[in-house]
C-alpha positions in Angstrom: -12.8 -8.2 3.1 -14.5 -9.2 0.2 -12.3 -8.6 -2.6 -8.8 -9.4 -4.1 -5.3 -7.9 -4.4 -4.0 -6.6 -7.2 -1.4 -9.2 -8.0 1.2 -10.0 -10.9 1.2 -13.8 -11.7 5.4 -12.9 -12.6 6.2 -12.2 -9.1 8.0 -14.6 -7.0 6.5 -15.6 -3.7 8.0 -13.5 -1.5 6.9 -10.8 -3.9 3.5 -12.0 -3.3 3.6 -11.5 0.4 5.1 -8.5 0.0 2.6 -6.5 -1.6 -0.4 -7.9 0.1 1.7 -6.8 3.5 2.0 -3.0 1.8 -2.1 -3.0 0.3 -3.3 -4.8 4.2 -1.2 -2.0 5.3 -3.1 0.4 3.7 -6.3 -0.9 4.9 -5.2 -1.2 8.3 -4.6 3.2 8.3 -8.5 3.5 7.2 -9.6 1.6 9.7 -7.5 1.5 12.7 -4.2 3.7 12.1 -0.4 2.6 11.3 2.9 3.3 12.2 4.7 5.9 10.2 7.9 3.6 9.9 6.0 0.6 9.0 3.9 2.3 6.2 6.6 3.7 4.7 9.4 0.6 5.0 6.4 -1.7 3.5 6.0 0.9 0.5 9.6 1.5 -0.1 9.6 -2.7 -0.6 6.6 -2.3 -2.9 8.1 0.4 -4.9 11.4 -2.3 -5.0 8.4 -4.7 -6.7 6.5 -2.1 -8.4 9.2 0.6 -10.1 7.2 2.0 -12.6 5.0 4.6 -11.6 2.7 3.5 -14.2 2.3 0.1 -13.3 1.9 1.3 -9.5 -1.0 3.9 -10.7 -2.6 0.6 -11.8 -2.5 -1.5 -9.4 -3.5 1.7 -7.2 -6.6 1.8 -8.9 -7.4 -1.9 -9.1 -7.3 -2.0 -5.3 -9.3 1.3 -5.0 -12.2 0.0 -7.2 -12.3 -3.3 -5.5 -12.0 -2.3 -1.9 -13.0 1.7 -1.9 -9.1 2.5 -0.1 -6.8 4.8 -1.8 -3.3 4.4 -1.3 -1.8 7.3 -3.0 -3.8 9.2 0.0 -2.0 7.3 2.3 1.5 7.5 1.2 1.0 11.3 0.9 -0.7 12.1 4.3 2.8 9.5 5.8 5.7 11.7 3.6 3.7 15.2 5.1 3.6 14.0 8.1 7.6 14.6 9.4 6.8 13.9 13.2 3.9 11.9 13.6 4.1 8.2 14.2 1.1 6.9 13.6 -1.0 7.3 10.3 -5.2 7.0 10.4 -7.1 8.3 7.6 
């Protein structure tokens, strides 16, 4: 990994952590799969961080550029996907 997060210099700490757990997340289902529960727990805390979907669409697309992993392709295949448990794009 080459490249950085897409971070907000106004979020706390914890903040931080949390949305580099939700983007390494996202990685982690192009290249070796995730679980369902975890995916979408992680993005419901990201979403807690990141309410506006504007501001999410951004950040979305600072990560893609950088790293070439879309996220809103995740998050959609996970909500489609009722009974699966694991998620691998």
């Amino acid at each position: 990994m080459n490249y950085n997060y897409p971070i907000d210099e106004t979020w706390s700490t914890q903040e931080i952590i949390d949305v580099v757990n939700y983007y390494s997340l996202i990685e982690k289902a192009y290249e070796k799969g995730v679980q369902k529960q975890d995916l979408i727990a992680t993005y419901n805390r990201y979403k807690e961080i990141v309410p506006s979907k504007s501001e999410e669409k951004q950040l979305d697309k600072q990560f893609e550029k950088q790293s070439g992993y879309v996220p809103f392709r995740v998050i959609k295949k996970a909500k489609e996907l009722d009974n699966k448990e694991m998620i691998k794009m």
